[in-house]
N, C-alpha and C positions, 0 to 999 in steps of 0.2 A: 336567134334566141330571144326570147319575151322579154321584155324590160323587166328587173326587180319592181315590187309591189310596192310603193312607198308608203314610208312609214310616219304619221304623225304621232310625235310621244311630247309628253311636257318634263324637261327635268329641273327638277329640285335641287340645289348644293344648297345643304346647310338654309332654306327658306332664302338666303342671301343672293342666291344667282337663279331666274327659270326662262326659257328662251324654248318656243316652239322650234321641233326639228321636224320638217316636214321633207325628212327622207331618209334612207336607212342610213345610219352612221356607219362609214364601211372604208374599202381602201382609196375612194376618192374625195376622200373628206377630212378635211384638219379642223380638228378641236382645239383651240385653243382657251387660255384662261387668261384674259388682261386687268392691267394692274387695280383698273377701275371696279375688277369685281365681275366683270360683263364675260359671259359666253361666249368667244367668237368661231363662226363655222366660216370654211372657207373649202372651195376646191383646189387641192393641190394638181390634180390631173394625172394620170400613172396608173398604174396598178402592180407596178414590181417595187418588193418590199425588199429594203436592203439592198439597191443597186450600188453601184461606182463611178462617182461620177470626180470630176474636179471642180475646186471650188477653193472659194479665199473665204476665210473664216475669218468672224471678227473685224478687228478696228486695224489688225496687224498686215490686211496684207499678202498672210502667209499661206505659199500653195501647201495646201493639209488634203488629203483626200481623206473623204468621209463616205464611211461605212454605214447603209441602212438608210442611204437619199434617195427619196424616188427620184426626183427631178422633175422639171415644172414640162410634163407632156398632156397635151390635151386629147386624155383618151377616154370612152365612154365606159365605163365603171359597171352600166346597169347589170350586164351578162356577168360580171364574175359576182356582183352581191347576189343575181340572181342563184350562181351555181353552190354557192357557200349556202344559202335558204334551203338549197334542196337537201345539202349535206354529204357534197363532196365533189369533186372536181367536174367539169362539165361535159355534157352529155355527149360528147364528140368522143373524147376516150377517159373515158371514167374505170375506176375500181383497176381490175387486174388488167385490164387494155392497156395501161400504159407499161407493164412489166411487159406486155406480151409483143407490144409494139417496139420496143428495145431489143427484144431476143430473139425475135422474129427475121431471119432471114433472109426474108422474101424484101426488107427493108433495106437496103445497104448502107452502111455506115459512113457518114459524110467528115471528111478532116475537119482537122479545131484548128487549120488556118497555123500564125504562127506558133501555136501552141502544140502541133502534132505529135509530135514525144512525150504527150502526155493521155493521148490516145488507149483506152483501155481496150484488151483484147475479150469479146465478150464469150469466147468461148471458156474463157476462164471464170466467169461473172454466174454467180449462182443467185436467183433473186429468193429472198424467201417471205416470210410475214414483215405486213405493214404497220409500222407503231405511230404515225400521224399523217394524216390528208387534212388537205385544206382547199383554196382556190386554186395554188395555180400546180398541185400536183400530190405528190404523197414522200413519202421517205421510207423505205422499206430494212430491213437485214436483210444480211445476205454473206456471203464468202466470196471474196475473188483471191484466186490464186491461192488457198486454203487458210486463209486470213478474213476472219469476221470485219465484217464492212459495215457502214450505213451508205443507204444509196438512196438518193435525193432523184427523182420524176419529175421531170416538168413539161408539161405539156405544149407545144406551138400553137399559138393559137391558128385555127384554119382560114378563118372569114374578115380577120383584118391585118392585112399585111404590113400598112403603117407599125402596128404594135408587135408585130411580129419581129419587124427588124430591127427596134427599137430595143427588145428581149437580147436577139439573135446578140447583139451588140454587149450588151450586160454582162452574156453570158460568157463572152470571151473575157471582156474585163475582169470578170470573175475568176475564171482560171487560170488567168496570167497573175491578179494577186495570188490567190490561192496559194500558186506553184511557188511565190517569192516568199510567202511566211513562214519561216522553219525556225520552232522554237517549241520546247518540250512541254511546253502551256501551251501552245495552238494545234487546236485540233489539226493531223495530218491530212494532208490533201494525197491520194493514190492516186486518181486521174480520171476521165469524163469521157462521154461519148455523145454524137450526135449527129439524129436522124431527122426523114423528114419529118417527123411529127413529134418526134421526143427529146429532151435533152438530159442527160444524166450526169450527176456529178458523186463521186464516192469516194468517201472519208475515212479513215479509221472509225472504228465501234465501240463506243465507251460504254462497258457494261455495265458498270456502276448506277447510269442513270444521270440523272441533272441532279444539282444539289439541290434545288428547289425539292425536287421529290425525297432526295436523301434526310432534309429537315423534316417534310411532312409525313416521312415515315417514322418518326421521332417521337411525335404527338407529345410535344412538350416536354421531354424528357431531356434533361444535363447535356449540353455539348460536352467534349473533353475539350478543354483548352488549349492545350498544345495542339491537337488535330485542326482545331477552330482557326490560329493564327499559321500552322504549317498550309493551309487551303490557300489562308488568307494571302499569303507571301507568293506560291503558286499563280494567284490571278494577280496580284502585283507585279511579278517578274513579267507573266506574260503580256499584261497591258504596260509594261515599262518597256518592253520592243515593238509593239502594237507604235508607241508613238516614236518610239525613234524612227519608223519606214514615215514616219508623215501620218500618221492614218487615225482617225477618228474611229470608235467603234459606234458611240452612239445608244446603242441597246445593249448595253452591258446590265447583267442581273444573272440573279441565281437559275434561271429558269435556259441562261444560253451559257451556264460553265458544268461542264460537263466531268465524273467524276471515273479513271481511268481503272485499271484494275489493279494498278499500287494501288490505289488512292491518291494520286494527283490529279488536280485540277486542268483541262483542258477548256479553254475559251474555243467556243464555236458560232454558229449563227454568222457567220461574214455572209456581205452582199447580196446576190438576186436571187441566191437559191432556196431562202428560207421559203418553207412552208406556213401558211399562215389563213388561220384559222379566223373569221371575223370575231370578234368579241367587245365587249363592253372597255375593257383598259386598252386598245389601241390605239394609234392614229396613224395615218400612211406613212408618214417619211419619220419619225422622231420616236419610234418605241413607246416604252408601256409607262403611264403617269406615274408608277408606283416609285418606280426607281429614276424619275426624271428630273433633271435638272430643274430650277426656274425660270432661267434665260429662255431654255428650250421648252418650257412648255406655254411663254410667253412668245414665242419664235421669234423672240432678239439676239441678237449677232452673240455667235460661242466661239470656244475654242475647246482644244483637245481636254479644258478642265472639266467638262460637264460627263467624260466618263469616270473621274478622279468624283466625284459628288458620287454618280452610280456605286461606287466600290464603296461608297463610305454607307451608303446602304445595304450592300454586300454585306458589307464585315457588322452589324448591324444584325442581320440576319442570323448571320456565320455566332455570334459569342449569345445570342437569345433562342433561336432555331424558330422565328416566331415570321409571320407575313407580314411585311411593314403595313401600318395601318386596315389591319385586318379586320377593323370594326367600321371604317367604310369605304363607299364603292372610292373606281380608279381616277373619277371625276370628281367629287367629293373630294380626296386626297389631293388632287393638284392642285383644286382651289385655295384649301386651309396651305399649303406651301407655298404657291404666291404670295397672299394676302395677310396670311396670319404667323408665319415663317414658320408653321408646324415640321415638326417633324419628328420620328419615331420615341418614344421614351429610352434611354438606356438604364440598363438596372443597375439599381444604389451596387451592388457586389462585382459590378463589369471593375477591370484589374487598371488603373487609373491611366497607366499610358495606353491602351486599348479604348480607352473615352476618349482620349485626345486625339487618335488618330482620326476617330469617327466621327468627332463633332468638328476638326478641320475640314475635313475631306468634305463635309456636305455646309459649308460657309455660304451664307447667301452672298458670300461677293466671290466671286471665282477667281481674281488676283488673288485673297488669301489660303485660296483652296492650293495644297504641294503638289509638286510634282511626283510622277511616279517613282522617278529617282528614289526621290524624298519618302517617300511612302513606304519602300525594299528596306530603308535604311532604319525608321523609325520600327518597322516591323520585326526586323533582325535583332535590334535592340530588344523589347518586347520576348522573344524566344530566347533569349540570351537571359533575359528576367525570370522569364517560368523556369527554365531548363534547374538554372543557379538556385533558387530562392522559393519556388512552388512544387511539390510534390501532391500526384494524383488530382491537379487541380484542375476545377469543373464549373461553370457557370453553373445557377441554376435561372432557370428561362421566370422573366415574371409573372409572378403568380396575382396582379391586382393590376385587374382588366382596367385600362384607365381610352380616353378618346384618342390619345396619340398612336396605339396601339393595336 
């Protein structure tokens, strides 16, 4: 496959930071933003986003597995920026090839190893329309066993076997967490399959959509408050077992909690399966700047608090229905949060324990950032406030465009 076309661009933060990029900024590339103000690029090496890996976080020591590390693999990056430029997975099995290559017969279905009992029967597997592709695959609907599904594609790669086993490895990691997270906030794992050319993994089907989409179908119009803090409580519960297993998510945000067909919140996006789309607010191993810690967009030593920051952008989101700094870009935004400790405006009418929990949670010192414990508890207070004391009561989103915002 041809090398990606490299790409010279100049960028701007705020006239304060510009640093030649003389190549496409993509999954082998970490952006970061140091204290000094300065741009830093760096190859992380990899190109599986959200893998699992072990690792000691911090100053502490403490085995934490984290959710969404590439890991430091020195792989060549050019073929997948290449196959994202063309606009969709690469040219080997592209578009409906990889449905066809899973349901295809002629292919026989290879064990997941100690994970077999989790082995999906595919003659129960109905694939149907694709709602996202990216690099290293697509995510389709579908039904297995008369049960709406999402079913995640992902391609082996053919022509570098280093990366391939490197995958092959992830993706058991993957399904061995997968199969351990059982919690009414975490999206359900059904089970996977895998051939020589494809790998699948299929989840419960949240028709709702992401809440990302759920706000921007809002177009500025009043959350209900009670609904805003019952969501909110929903991703607190679920990231309050997220860390009791040890585990870092990392990429927590509106755009990976998913909204069920009560209305509960499901947290999704774990590990190597995510599909991912190149774009301007990424970076390979650390998620999207919007919703990013400091530490981490510095990529100084974290711990499980920089997804307690994430949520406090969440909830942020959740009581405005607004894109946190949506007046500018995801680099832009990270710099003014290092440097200038920006961060999102909250509106003069947000319900005063609902300010507190938001402006903790995203503290530039991450000792006084709570734990999630801490976070269920101050929240349940909060619903226990509106239920008592608020009737029919509703944000309204801010109406005076300011730079935070």
């Amino acid at each position: 496959m041809a090398d990606a076309p490299r790409v010279a661009r100049r960028m701007d933060l705020n006239q304060n930071v510009t640093q030649n990029v003389d190549r496409k900024v993509g999954e082998g590339t970490s952006l970061s933003i140091e204290s000094n103000g300065s741009l830093r690029m760096s190859n992380a090496g990899g190109s599986m986003a959200m893998s699992l890996v072990n690792s000691s976080v911090g100053s502490n020591n403490s085995r934490t597995l984290i959710l969404n590390c590439q890991g430091n693999h020195a792989f060549d990056n050019a073929s997948v920026a290449a196959s994202v430029i063309r606009g969709g997975v690469s040219n080997w099995l592209s578009g409906d090839a990889l449905a066809q290559a899973l349901t295809d017969p002629q292919f026989p279905t290879i064990g997941l190893g100690i994970n077999d009992e989790w082995t999906i029967d595919l003659e129960k597997l109905t694939v149907g329309e694709s709602f996202a592709q990216g690099s290293f695959g697509k995510i389709d609907t579908g039904t297995y066993n008369g049960e709406d599904v999402a079913i995640k594609l992902l391609e082996r790669p053919e022509h570098d076997p280093e990366r391939a086993d490197f995958m092959e490895k992830q993706f058991q990691k993957e399904i061995t967490m997968l199969a351990t997270l059982k919690h009414p906030n975490i999206v359900r794992f059904i089970g996977a399959c895998r051939k020589s050319m494809v790998w699948c993994i299929v989840t419960e089907y949240a028709r709702g959509g992401s809440v990302r989409q759920f706000l921007s179908s809002r177009q500025n119009r009043a959350v209900p408050l009670k609904l805003a803090v019952k969501q909110a409580l929903d991703v607190a519960r679920g990231m309050e077992y997220v860390h009791s297993q040890h585990l870092i998510h990392r990429d927590l945000k509106s755009d990976n909690l998913l909204i069920a067909a009560d209305k509960s919140i499901k947290i999704a996006d774990f590990g190597v399966a995510r599909i991912e789309v190149l774009n301007e607010e990424m970076t390979p191993e650390t998620g999207t700047y919007r919703w990013m810690a400091p530490e981490m967009i510095q990529h100084r030593p974290y711990t499980q608090k920089v997804d307690v920051y994430s949520f406090g952008i969440v909830l942020w989101e959740l009581v405005t229905g607004l894109l946190p700094f949506q007046n500018m870009t995801a680099v832009q935004a990270a710099f003014n949060v290092v440097n200038k400790g920006l961060r999102p405006t909250i509106p003069s009418d947000c319900l005063p324990v609902l300010s507190d929990i938001i402006t903790c949670c995203w503290d530039a010192n991450s000792d006084k950032r709570p734990t999630f414990s801490e976070v269920v508890k101050m929240l349940e207070a909060a619903e226990t406030e509106i239920l008592t004391n608020i009737r029919k009561a509703c944000f309204r989103c801010c109406v005076h465009s300011t730079a935070a915002t």
